[in-house]
C-alpha positions in Angstrom: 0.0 0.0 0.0 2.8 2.4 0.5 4.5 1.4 -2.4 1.6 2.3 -4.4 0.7 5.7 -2.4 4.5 6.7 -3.4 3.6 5.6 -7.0 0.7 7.6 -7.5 2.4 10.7 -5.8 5.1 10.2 -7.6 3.5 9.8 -11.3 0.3 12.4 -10.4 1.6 14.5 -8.2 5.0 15.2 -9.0 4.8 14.7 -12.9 7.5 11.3 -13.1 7.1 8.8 -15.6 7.5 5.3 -13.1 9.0 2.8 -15.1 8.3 0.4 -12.3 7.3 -0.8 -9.1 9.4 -4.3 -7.6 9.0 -5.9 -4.4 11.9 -7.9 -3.5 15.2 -6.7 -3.9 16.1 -9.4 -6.5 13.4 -8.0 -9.1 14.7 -4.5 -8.4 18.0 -5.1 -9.2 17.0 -6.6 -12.6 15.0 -4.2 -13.0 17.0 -1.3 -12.5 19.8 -2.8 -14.6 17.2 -3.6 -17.6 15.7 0.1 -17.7 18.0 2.2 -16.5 15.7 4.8 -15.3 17.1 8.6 -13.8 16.3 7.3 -10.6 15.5 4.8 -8.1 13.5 5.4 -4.3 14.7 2.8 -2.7 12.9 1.0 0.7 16.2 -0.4 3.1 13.5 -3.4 3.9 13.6 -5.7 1.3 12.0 -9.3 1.8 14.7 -10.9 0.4 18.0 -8.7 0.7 18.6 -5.2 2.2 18.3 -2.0 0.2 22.3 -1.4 0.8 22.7 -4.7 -1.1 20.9 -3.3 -4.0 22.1 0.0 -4.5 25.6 -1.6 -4.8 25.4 -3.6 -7.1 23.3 -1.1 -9.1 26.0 1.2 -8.6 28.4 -0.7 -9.9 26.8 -1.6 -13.5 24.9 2.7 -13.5 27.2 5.2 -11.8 25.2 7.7 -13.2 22.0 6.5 -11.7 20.6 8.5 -8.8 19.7 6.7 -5.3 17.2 7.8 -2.4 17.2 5.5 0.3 13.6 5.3 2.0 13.3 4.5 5.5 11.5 3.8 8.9 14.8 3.2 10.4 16.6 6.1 12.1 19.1 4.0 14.6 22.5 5.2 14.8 23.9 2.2 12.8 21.6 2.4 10.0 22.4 6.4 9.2 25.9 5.5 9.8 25.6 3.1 6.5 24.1 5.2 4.8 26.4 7.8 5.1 29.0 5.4 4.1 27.6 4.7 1.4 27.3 6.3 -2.6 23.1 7.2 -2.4 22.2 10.9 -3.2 19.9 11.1 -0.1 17.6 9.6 2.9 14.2 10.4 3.6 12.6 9.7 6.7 9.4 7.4 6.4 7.9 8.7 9.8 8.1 12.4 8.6 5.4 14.0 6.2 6.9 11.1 3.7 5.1 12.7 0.3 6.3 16.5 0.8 9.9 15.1 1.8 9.7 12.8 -1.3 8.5 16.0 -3.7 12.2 18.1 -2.1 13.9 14.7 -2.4 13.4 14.0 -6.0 13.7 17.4 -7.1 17.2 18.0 -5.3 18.7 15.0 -6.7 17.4 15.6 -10.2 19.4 18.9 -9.8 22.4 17.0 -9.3 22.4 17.7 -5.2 21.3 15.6 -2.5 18.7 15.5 0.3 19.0 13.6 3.8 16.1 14.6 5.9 16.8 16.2 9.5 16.4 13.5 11.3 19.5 11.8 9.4 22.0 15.5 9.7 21.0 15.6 13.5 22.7 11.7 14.0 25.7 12.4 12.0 26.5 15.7 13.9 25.7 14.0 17.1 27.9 10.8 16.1 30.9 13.6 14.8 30.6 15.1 18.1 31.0 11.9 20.5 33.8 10.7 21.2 32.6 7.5 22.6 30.6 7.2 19.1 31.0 3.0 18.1 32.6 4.7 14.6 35.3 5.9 16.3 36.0 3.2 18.9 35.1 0.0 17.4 37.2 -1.6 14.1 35.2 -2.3 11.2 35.4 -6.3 12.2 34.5 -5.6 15.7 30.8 -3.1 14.0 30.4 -6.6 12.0 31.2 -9.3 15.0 28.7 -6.7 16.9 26.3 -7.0 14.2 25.9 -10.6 15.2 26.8 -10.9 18.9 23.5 -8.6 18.6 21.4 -11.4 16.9 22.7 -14.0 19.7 25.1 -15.7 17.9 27.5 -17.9 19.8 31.6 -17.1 19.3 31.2 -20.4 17.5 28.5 -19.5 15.4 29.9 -15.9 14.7 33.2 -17.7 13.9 31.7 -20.1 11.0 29.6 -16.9 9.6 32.9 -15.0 9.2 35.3 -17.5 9.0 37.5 -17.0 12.2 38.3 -18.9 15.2 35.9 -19.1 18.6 38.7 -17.6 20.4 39.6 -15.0 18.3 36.0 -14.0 18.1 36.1 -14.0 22.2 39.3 -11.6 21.9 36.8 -9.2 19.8 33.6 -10.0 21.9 36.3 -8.7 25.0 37.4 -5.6 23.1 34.2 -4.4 22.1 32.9 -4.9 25.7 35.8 -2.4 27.0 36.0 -0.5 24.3 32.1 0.6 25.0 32.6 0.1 29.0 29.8 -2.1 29.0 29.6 -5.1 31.5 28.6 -8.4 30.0 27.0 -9.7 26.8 23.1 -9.0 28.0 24.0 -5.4 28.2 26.1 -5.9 24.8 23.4 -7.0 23.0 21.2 -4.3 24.7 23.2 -1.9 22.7 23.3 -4.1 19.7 19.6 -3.6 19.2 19.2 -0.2 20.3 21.7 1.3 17.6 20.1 -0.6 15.0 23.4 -2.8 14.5 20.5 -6.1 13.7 18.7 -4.0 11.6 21.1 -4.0 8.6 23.9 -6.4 7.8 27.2 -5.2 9.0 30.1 -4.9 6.4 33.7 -6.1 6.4 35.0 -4.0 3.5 33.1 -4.5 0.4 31.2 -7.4 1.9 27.9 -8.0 3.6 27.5 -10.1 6.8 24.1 -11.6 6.8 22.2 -13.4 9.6 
């Protein structure tokens, strides 16, 4: 239903032609690559892969295309990837969605780009902390987060990534100092509250799924 509300905005409303409309992240790749259209609103909650997932491999084949990430998620980790990675903006789902959308589209058809408030308010809070995760934890250790976060065992975590169960308890102990939080409970706590199960962590140029 929201995909179609966004549709109709975008086609009556705002005066786009929509060249289409997928709904799992597989289609919209193929999709994407097939019609090459100006741009793509992309949702970060795919049934089948994430939005991040897409818009690489997008990216890859159509630097020229134009990317705006759509989402309900505002958690630390999430805007963290998204600022990391080559989308043209963020808009917020749980603002006014359709006027956002309208400033959106017409910013990055100008060549600029548009992340809502909610997204510069996190990223000047996050430059500002010191004890922010970017600048304290590795990116292995955001990734071995990602899962201790999703209750994965050292052994479990160690088989996903391909590491030992001790070295991932060396990690597991670094990240607990490094955030000077006591115990995994409490670790996985802060997993979930920054958003760290919400999207796939990344060890350079790959994804680490659950």
């Amino acid at each position: 239903m929201f995909r179609d509300d966004i549709r109709r905005a975008c086609a009556s409303e705002f005066g786009h032609t929509v060249v289409g409309a997928p709904d799992s992240g597989v289609e919209a790749g193929k999709m994407i690559l097939e019609l090459k259209p100006d741009a793509v609103i992309l949702d970060l909650s795919l049934p089948d892969m994430d939005g991040f997932n897409v818009a690489d491999r997008v990216l890859q084949a159509l630097p020229g295309l134009r990317i705006l990430i759509l989402s309900s998620h505002c958690d630390e980790y999430t805007l963290f990837r998204v600022e990391q990675s080559a989308v043209h903006g963020f808009v917020d789902k749980n603002t006014n969605t359709v006027g956002a959308l309208r400033d959106a589209l017409t910013a990055i058809a100008a060549g600029r780009v548009y992340f809502s408030v909610a997204f510069q308010d996190a990223r000047m809070a996050r430059r500002s902390d010191p004890r922010s995760f970017v600048k304290v934890l590795s990116e292995w250790e955001r990734a071995i987060l990602s899962l201790i976060g999703q209750g994965l065992s050292d052994e479990e975590i160690g088989d996903r990534l391909h590491l030992s169960h001790r070295t991932v308890q060396t990690h597991r102990s670094k990240i607990l100092h490094k955030l000077k939080i006591n115990g995994t409970p409490k670790l996985i706590a802060f997993a979930v509250a920054n958003g760290f199960t919400q999207v796939p962590a990344k060890v350079g140029s790959k994804p680490v799924y659950s």
